[in-house]
C-alpha positions in Angstrom: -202.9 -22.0 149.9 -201.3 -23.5 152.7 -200.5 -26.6 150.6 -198.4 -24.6 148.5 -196.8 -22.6 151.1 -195.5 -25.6 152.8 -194.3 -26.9 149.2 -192.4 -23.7 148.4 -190.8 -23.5 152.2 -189.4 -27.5 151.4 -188.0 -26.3 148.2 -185.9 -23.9 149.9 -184.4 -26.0 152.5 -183.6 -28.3 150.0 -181.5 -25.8 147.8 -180.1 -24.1 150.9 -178.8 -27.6 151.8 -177.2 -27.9 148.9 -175.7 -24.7 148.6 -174.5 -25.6 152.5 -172.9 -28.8 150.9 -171.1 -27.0 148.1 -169.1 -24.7 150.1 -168.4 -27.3 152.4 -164.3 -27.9 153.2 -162.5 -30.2 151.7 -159.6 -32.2 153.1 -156.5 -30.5 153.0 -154.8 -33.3 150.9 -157.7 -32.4 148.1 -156.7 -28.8 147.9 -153.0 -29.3 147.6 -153.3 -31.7 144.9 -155.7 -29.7 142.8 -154.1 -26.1 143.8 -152.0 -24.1 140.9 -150.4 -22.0 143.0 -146.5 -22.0 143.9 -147.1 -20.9 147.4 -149.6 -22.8 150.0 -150.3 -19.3 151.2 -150.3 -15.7 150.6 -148.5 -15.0 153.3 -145.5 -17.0 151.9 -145.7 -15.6 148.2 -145.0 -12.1 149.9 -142.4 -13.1 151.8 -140.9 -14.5 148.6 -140.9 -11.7 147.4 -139.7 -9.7 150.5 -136.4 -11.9 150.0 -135.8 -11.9 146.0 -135.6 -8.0 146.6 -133.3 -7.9 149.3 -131.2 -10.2 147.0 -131.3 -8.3 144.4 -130.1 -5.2 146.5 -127.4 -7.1 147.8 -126.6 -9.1 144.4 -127.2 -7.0 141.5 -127.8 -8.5 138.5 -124.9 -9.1 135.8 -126.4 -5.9 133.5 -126.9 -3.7 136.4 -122.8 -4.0 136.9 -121.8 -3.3 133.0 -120.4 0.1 132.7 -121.8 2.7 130.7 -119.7 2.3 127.3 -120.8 6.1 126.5 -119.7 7.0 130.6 -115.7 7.8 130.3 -113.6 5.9 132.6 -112.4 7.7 135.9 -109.1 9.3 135.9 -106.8 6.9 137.4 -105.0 7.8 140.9 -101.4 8.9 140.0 -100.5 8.1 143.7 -102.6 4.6 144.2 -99.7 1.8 143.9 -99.1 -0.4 141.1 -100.6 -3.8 141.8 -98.6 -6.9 140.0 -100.3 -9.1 137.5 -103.1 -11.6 138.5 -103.2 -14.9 136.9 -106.0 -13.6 134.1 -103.2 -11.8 133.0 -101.7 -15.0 131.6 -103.5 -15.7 128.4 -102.7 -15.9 125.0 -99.7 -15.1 123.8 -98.2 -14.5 127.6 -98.8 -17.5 128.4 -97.1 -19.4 125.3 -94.3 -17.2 126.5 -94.7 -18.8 129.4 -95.0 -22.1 128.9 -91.9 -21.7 126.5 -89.7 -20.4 129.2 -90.9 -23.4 131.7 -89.8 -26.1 129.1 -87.0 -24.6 128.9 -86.4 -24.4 132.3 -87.4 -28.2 133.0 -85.0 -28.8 130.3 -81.8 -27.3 132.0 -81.7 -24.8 129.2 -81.7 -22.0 132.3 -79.3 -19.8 129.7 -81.7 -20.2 127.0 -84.7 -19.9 129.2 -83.0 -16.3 130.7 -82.4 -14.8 127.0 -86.4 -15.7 125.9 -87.8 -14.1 129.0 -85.4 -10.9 129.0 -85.8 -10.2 125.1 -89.6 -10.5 125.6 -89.5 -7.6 127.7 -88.4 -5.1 124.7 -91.5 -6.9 122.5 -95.2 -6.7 122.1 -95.8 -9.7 124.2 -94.1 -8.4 127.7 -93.6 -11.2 130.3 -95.7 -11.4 133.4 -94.7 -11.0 137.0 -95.0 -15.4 136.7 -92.8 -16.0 134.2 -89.8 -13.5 135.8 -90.6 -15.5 139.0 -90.0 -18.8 137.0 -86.7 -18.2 135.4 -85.3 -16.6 139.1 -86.4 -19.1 141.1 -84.7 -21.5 138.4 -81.3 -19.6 138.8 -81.4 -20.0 142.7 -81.9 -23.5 143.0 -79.3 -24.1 140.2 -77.3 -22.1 142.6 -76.6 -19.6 140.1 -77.1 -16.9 143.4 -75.8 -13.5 140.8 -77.5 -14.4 138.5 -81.2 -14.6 140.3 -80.0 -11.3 141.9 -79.3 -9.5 138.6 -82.4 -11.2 136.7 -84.5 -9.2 139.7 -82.9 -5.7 138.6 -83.4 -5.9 135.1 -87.3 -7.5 135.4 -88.5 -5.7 138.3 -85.9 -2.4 138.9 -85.1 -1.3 135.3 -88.0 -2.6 133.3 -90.6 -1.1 136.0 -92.5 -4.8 136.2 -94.6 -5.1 139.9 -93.1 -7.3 141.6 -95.5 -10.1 144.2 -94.7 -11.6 146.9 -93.0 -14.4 145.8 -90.6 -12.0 143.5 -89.7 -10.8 147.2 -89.6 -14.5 148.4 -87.4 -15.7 145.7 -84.9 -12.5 146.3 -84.7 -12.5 149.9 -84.2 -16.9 149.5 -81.4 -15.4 147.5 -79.6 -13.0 149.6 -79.7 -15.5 152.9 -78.7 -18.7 150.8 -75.4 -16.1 149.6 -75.2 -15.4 153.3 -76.1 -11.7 152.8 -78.9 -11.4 155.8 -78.3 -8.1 156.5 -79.4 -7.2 152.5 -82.6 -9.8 152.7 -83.6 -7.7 156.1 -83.8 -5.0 153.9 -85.8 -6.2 151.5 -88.1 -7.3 154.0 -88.2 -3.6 155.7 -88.7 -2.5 152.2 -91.4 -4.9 151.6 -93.1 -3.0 154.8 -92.7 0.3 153.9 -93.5 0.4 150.0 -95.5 -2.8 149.0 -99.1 -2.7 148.7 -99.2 -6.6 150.4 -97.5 -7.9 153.2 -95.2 -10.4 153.6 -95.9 -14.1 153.8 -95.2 -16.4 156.1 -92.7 -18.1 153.8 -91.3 -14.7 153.8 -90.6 -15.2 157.8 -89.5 -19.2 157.4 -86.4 -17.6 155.0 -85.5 -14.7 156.9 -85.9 -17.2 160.3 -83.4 -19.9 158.6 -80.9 -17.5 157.1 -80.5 -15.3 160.3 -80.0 -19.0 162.8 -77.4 -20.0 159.8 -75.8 -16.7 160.4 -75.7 -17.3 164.4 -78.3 -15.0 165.1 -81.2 -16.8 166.8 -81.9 -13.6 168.7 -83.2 -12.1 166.0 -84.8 -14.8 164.7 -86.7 -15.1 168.3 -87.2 -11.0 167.6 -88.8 -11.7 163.8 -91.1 -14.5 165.2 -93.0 -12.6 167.7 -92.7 -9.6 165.3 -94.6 -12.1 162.5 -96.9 -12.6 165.6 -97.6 -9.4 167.0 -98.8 -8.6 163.0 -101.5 -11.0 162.8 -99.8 -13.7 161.1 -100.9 -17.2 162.4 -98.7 -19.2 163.8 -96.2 -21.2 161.1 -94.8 -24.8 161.6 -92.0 -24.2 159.5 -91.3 -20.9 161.2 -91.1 -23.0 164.4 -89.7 -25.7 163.0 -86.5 -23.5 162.0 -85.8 -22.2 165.1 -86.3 -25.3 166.9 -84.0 -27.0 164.8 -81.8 -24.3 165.4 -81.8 -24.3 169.7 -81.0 -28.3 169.0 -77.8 -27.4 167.0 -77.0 -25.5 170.1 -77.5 -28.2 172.5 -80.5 -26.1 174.1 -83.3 -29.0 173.9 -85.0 -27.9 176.7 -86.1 -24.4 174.7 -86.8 -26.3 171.6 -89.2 -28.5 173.3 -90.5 -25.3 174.6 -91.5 -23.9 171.1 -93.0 -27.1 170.3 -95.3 -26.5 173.0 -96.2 -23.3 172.5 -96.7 -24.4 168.6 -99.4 -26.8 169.6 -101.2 -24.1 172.2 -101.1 -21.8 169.0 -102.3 -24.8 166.3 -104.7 -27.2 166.7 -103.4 -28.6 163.6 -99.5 -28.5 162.8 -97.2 -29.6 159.8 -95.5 -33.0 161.3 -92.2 -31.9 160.0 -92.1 -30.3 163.5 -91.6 -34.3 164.6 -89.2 -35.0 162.6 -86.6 -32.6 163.7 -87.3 -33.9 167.4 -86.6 -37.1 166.4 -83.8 -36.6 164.6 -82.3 -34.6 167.8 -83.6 -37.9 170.2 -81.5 -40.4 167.7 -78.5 -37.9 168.2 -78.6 -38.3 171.6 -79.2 -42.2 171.4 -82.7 -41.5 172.9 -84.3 -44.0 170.2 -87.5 -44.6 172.9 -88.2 -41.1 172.8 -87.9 -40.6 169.0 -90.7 -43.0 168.6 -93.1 -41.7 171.1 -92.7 -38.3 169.5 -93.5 -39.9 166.0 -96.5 -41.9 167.6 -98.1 -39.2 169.3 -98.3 -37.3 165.5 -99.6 -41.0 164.4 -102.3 -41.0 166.5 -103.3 -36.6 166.5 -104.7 -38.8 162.9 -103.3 -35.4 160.8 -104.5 -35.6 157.0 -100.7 -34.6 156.4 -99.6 -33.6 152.5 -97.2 -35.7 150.8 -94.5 -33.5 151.4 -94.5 -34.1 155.6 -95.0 -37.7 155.1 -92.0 -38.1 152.5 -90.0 -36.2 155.4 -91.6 -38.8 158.1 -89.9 -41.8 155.6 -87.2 -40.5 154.8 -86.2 -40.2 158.3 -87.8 -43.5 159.3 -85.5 -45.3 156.6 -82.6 -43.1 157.4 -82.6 -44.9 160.9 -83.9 -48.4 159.9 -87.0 -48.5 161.0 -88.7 -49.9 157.7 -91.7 -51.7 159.3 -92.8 -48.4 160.6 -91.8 -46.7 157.2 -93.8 -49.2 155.3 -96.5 -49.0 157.5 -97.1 -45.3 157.0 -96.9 -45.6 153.0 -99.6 -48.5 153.7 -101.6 -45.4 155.4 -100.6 -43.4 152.9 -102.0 -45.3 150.0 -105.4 -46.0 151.8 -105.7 -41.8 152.5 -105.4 -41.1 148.9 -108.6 -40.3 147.6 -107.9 -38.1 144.4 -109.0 -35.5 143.9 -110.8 -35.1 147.5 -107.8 -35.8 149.4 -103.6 -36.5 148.0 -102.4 -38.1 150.1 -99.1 -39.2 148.6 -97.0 -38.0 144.9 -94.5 -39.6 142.7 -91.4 -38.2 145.0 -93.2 -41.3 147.5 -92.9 -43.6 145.1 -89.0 -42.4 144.6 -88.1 -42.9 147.8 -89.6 -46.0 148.9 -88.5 -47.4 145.3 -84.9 -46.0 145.9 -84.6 -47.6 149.5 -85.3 -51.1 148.0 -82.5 -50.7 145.2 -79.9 -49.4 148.2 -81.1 -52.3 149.9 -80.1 -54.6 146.6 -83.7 -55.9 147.0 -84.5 -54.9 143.0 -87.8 -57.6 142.5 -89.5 -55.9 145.8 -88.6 -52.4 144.3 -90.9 -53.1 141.0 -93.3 -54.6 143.3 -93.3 -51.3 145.7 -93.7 -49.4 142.7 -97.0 -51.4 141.2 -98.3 -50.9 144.5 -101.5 -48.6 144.8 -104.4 -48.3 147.6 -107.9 -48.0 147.2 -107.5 -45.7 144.6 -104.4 -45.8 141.8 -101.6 -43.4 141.3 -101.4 -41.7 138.2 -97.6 -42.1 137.9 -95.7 -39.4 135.6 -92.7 -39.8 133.0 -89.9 -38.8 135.8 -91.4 -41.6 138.7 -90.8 -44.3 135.6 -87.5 -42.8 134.7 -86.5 -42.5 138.2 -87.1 -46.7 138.4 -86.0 -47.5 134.6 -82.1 -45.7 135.7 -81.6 -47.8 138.5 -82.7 -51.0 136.6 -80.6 -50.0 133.8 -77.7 -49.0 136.5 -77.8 -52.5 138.1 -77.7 -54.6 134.9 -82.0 -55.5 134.9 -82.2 -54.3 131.2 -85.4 -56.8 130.3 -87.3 -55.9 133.6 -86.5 -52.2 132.6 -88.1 -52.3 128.9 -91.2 -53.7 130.5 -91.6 -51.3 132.1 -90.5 -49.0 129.5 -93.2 -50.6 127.2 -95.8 -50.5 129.9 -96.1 -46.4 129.7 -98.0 -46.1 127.0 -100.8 -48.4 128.2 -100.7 -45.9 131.4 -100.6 -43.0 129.0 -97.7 -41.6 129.6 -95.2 -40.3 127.1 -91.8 -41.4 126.9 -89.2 -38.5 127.2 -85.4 -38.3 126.2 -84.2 -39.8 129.7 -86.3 -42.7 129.1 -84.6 -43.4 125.6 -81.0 -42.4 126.7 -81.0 -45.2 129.6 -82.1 -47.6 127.5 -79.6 -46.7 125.0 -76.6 -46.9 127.4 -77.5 -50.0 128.6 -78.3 -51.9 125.4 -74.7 -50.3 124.4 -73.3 -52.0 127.7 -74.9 -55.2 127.2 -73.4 -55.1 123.5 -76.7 -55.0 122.2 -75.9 -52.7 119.4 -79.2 -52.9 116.9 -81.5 -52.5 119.8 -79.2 -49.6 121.0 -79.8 -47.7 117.3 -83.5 -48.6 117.0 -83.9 -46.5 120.5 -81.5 -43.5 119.4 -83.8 -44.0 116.0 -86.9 -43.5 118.0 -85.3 -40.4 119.6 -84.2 -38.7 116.3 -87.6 -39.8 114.2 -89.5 -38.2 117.2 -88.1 -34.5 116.7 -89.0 -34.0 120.2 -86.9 -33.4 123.5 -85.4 -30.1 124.5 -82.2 -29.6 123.0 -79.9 -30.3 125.9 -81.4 -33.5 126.8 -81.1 -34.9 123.4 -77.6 -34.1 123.0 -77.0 -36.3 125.6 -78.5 -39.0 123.6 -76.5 -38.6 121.4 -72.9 -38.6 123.1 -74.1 -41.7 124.7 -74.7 -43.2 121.2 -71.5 -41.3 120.2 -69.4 -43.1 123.0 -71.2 -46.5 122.5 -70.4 -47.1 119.0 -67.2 -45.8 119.4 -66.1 -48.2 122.4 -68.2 -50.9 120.0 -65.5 -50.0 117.0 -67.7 -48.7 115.1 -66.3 -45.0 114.3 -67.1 -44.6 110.5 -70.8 -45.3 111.9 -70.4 -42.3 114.7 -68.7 -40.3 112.3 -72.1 -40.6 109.7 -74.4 -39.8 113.0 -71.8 -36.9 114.1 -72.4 -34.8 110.0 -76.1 -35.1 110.5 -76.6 -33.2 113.8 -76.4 -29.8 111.9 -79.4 -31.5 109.9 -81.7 -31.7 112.9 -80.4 -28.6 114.7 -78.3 -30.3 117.2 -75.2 -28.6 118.3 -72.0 -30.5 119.6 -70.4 -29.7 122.7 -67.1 -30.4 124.1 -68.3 -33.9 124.6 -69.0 -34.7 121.5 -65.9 -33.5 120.0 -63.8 -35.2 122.5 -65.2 -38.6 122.0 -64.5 -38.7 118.4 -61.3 -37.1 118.6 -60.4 -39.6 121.1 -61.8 -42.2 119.0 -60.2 -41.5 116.0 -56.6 -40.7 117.0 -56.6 -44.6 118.9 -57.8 -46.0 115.5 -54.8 -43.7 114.1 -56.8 -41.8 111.8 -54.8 -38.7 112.8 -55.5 -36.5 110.1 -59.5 -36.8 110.3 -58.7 -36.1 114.1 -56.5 -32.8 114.2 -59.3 -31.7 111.2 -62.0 -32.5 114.0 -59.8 -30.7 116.8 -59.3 -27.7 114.4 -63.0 -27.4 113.7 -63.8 -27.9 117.2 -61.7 -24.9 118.6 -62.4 -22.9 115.6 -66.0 -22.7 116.8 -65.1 -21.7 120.2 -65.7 -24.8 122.4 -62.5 -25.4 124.4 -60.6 -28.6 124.5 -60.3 -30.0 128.2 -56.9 -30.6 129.4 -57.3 -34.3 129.1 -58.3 -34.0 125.6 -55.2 -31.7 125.2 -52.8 -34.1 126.8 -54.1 -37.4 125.1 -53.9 -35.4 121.8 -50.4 -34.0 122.5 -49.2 -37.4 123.5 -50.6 -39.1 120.5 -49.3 -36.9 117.7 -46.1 -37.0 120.0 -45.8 -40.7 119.3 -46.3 -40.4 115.8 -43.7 -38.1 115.1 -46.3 -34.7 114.4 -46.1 -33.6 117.9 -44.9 -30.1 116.7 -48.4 -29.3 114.3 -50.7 -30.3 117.2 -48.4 -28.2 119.6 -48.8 -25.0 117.1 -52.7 -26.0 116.9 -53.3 -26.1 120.4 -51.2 -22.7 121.0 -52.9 -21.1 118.5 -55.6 -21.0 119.5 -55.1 -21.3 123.2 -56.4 -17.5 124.1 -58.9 -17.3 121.6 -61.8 -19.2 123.1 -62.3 -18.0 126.7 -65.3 -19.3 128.3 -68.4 -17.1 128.6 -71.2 -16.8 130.9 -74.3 -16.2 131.0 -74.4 -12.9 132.8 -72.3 -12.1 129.6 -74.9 -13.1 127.1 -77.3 -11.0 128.9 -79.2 -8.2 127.1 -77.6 -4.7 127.9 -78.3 -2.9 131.4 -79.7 -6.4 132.8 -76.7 -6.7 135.6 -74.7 -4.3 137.1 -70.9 -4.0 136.5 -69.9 -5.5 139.5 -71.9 -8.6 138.7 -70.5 -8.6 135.6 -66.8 -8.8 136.9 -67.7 -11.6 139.6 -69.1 -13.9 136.5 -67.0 -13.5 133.9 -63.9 -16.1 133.9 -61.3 -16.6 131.3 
């Protein structure tokens, strides 16, 4: 009995031992290789899911923010304000409008590009609060001053379209480049009282720079600590206005004052703020102290846009110090890291290239313009035409077709310019076939705004006429109509001229006759060459009667005249129209 009690106790042990064994712990690396689970605890899968709810509370999904489509739509507020057009506004058709008016606008074709934008308004496809923008801000740097004035009463007065802040921009830009501050102050007051944004700190840089070209820095001191005292950061160009202002004035020691109080204000400040120091130092033959002002920006190591360092060269060259200019567009060609960083743009390129040809140094100029840093320049069409004029200005027509048949392998398209230089020069080197195969090119393309290849063609006009070669202009002259390209005064003048000294009279008064008939005027040189010629020939009297007949039918008409009805007011009619 014992025997087997004794048996039956060892048999237990044994398989407790085991058991013991089994549940054992294993190593911690063991578990995490054969665990399933997302989480190494549970501790950490709840607070997982503590935070995806407090996500979701605070980002709701996308469905959760679809409205109802059975919910109606709350009544709007009659008294909220109208808010102007945000850029998802130009789509689809708006924004072939407005890619239409901006061609035409890049084109010259500012007339053209006035009459698309203001018949859209009385169409399906209404122009946004961009586009008006585009066409003013084209009329004010062409100087046309009315006519930006008007285009903002018909767009944004009589057609009811919101205005931005840069339709306030362009207008008050307007009123202080006309010299009319006290109606851009009012603008601005209005811009406080009624606008639902407030103004920007360009805004304060025109307002600034038209009241100190009016002589009234006072208030220009007055609107800067107004900009301050409303939370507006402080603005280089703000500063660099008035300072450039106290320097006209003599007062240096108040202008180096503001730069001071700039850089307590800024860690970080547009270097244009140099520039206008230096330029005061060199007035003042203080050429030590102009460079230790431009050094001390050098070494604050600014990432500066392209548009302070092409200030920075230009008034480096201006004063002749090209090692230091050429040592900044060094700088500038390592910074550029596109599209991180741009640290330089084709207007660079312009200005260094353009310095070389002043400096008659033409090799070193196509050299400059080859020249990239770490990364390359993607030139555009205008920073090759900019370098194929001057080449084909200074006689260089080979090293300018290079380069005109290197644009394509840089894929870059070129435009009318780049054919019309070519033109005129293969027409001054007498190089008449290459000279037609260009103007070819031109024509075959059917491409080109309208005014720019009109130009091409009075070049090739003039050329073959100077070449002798008038039956040949004459055949070029009949097929414009064909490609819908309209003659101006030009173009009529050159082949008048040209046929009345070959002393086909007859096929010239026809060309005069048809010329005022469709009411282009004839300049007073074209009148007086004319009148002298017939003169000569005994038929002074027909060209006399032609010329006085038709002397006060073709007065010359503006654009504010062309303009649809309402879009200017009658006093702005009678300042543009001349006769």
């Amino acid at each position: 009995m014992s025997f087997y009690r004794q048996t039956l106790l060892r048999s237990l042990r044994s398989a407790a031992g085991a058991v013991a064994e089994a549940v054992e712990p294993r190593p911690a690396v063991l578990k995490l290789l054969s665990r399933s689970y997302a989480f190494s605890s549970a501790e950490e899968a709840a607070a997982e899911r503590r935070r995806r709810k407090r996500r979701l509370r605070i980002e709701p999904p996308l469905h959760a923010l679809r409205r109802d489509p059975n919910i109606p739509r709350p009544p709007r507020d009659p008294n909220a304000p109208r808010l102007p057009d945000s850029t998802s506004a130009l789509v689809g058709p708006r924004l072939s409008l407005h890619n239409r008016v901006q061609t035409l606008i890049r084109s010259g074709e500012l007339d053209a590009a006035s009459s698309h934008a203001r018949h859209a308004v009385f169409s399906s496809v209404r122009p946004t609060v961009f586009t008006c923008n585009a066409i003013m801000a084209s009329m004010h740097r062409a100087h046309r001053l009315d006519d930006a004035v008007a285009l903002f009463h018909f767009f944004f007065v009589q057609q009811n379209i919101v205005p931005n802040i840069v339709s306030y921009n362009v207008l008050i830009n307007t009123h202080c480049d006309a010299g009319r501050v006290d109606t851009a102050l009012e603008v601005y007051r209005h811009i406080l009282a009624n606008a639902p944004f407030s103004p920007s700190p360009v805004t304060y840089r025109h307002l600034t720079k038209g009241l100190i070209d009016s002589s009234r820095i006072t208030e220009a001191i007055d609107l800067l600590r107004e900009m301050l005292s409303r939370g507006h950061g402080a603005d280089s160009l703000v500063y660099n206005n008035l300072m450039s202002g106290f320097i006209n004035l003599g007062n240096m020691d108040k202008a180096l004052e503001l730069f001071d109080e700039l850089r307590e204000r800024c860690l970080v400040y547009d270097g244009v703020v140099h520039t206008t120091l230096m330029e005061a130092y060199w007035k003042q033959d203080k050429d030590k102290e102009a460079m230790e002002s431009y050094q001390s920006l050098i070494d604050r190591q600014f990432k500066m846009t392209p548009a302070t360092c092409n200030v920075l060269l230009e008034t480096l060259l201006k004063h002749d110090k090209v090692a230091d200019a050429n040592k900044l567009f060094e700088h500038m060609l390592d910074e550029h890291k596109p599209p991180n960083f741009m640290a330089l743009n084709t207007e660079t390129y312009n200005i260094m290239v353009n310095r070389c040809f002043h400096e008659g140094k033409f090799a070193e100029a196509i050299e400059v313009f080859h020249k990239t840093g770490l990364k390359p320049f993607a030139m555009d069409v205008g920073c090759y035409n900019n370098i194929i004029g001057k080449l084909c200005k200074n006689g260089m027509l080979e090293e300018a077709e290079k380069l005109f048949e290197e644009m394509p392998s840089k894929s870059i398209n070129p435009d009318t310019a780049s054919y019309g230089f070519l033109v005129d020069a293969c027409f001054e080197n007498g190089r008449l076939e290459d000279a037609m195969e260009y103007f070819g090119k031109v024509v075959a393309s059917g491409e080109g705004a309208p005014k720019a290849v009109l130009e091409v063609y009075n070049k090739t006009l003039d050329g073959l006429v100077r070449a002798g070669r008038i039956g040949q202009a004459m055949d070029i002259f009949e097929k414009m109509g064909e490609r819908e390209v309209k003659p101006n005064a030009l173009s009529y003048e050159i082949l008048v001229t040209g046929l009345c000294k070959e002393g086909d009279l007859d096929r010239g008064r026809a060309l005069l006759e048809e010329m005022l008939k469709g009411g282009i005027r004839a300049s007073i040189e074209l009148r007086s060459f004319v009148s002298d010629t017939f003169q000569m020939a005994g038929r002074g009297g027909e060209i006399e009667l032609l010329l006085a007949g038709k002397r006060d039918s073709c007065p010359q008409i503006t654009s504010v005249q062309q303009m649809a009805p309402n879009t200017a007011s009658e006093a702005s009619i009678d300042q543009q129209v001349a006769v």
